[in-house]
C-alpha positions in Angstrom: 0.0 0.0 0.0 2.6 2.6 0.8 4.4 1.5 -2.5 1.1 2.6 -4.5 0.9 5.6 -2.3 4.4 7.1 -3.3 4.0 6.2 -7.0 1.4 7.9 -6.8 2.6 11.2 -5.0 5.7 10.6 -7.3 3.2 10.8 -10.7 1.2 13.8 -8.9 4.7 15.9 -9.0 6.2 15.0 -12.3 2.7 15.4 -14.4 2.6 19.4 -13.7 6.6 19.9 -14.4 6.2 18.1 -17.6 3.3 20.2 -18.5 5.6 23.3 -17.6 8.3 21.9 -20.0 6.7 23.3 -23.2 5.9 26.4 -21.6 9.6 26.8 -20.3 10.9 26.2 -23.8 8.5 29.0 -25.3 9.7 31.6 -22.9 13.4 30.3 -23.9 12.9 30.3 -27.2 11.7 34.3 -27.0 14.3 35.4 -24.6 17.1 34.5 -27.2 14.5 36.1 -30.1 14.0 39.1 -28.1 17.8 39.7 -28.2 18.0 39.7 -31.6 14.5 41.5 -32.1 14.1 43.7 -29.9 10.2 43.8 -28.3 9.3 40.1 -30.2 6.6 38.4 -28.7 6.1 35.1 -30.3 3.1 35.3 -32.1 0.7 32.3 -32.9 -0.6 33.5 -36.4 2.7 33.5 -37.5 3.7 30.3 -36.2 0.5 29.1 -38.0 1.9 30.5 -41.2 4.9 28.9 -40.5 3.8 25.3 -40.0 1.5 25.6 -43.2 3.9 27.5 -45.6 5.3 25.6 -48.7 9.0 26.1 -49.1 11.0 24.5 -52.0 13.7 22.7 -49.9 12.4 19.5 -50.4 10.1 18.5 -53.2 8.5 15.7 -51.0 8.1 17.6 -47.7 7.4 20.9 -48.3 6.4 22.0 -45.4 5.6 20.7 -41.8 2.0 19.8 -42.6 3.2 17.5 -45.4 4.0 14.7 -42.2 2.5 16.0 -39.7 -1.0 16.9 -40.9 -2.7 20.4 -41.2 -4.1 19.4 -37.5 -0.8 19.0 -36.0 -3.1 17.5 -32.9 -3.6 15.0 -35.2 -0.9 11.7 -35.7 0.8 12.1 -39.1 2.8 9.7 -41.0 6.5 10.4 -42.7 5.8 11.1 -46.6 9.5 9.1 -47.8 9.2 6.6 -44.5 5.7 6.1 -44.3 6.6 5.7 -40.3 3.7 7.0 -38.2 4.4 9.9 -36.7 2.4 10.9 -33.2 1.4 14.6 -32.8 3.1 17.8 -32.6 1.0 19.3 -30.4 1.9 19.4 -26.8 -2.4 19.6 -26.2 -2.8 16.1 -28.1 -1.1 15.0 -24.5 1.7 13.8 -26.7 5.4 14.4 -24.9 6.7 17.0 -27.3 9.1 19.5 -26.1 9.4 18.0 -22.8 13.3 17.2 -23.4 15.4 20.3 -24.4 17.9 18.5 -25.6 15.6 16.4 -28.2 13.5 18.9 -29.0 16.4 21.0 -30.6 17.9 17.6 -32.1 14.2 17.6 -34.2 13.9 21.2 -35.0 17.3 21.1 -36.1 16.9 17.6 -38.7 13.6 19.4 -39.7 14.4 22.6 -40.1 17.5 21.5 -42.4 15.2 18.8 -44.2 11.9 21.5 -44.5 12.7 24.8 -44.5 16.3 24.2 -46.0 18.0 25.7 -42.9 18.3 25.8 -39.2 15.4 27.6 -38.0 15.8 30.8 -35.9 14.4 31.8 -32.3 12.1 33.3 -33.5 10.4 31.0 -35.9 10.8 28.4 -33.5 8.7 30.5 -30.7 6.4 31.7 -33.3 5.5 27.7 -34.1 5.5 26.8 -30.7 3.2 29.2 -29.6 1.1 28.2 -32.0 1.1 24.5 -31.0 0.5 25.3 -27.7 -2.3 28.0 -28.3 -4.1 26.8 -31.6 -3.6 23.5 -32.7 -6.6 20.9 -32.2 -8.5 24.1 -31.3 
């Protein structure tokens, strides 16, 4: 009984730090924007625009919808793999951006592979805010 009882207090204090853990990345993500831009605030339209806009770095994934579905609450699927992919939302309860470390590890393979480039600050705010404000909405 005490076993259950501390894995449970145990689960009761991790569940609301990883919930934090996109949040904390959004507020680094626009402290090292703001430096270069002075007064950004990441902005959710733009991540929208962002997410949906077709770039000609790859013929086959041309933007981030192309894998991850215009409903990036949604589970997607790799175009060239065909792997599924589980969403990018943080609201679809999946456990994106809850690793710092992993999350730049995808934004960087993406971003190079999508977009053609590493993707700024910025951009990378812009999305997430979007992902954490509008997505499944």
């Amino acid at each position: 009984m005490q076993r259950i009882l501390v894995s449970f207090l145990t689960l009761a204090v991790t569940l609301p730090a990883f919930a934090e853990a996109p949040q904390q990345m959004l507020a680094s993500y626009a402290a090292e924007a703001s430096r270069d831009q002075r007064g950004f605030a990441p902005s959710a339209e733009r991540g929208r625009q962002f997410y949906l806009e077709k770039r000609g770095a790859a013929e086959k994934m041309p933007n981030c919808a192309t894998c991850h579905t215009e409903d990036p609450a949604a589970p997607g699927k790799h175009v060239i793999t065909g792997k599924s992919i589980e969403p990018l939302a943080p609201v679809a309860g999946s456990a994106r951006f809850g690793d710092g470390a992993k999350t730049e590890k995808w934004f960087r393979r993406n971003c190079k592979e999508v977009v053609g480039r590493e993707c700024s600050a910025a951009e990378k705010a812009d999305l997430l805010r979007y992902l954490l404000t509008k997505a499944g909405a």
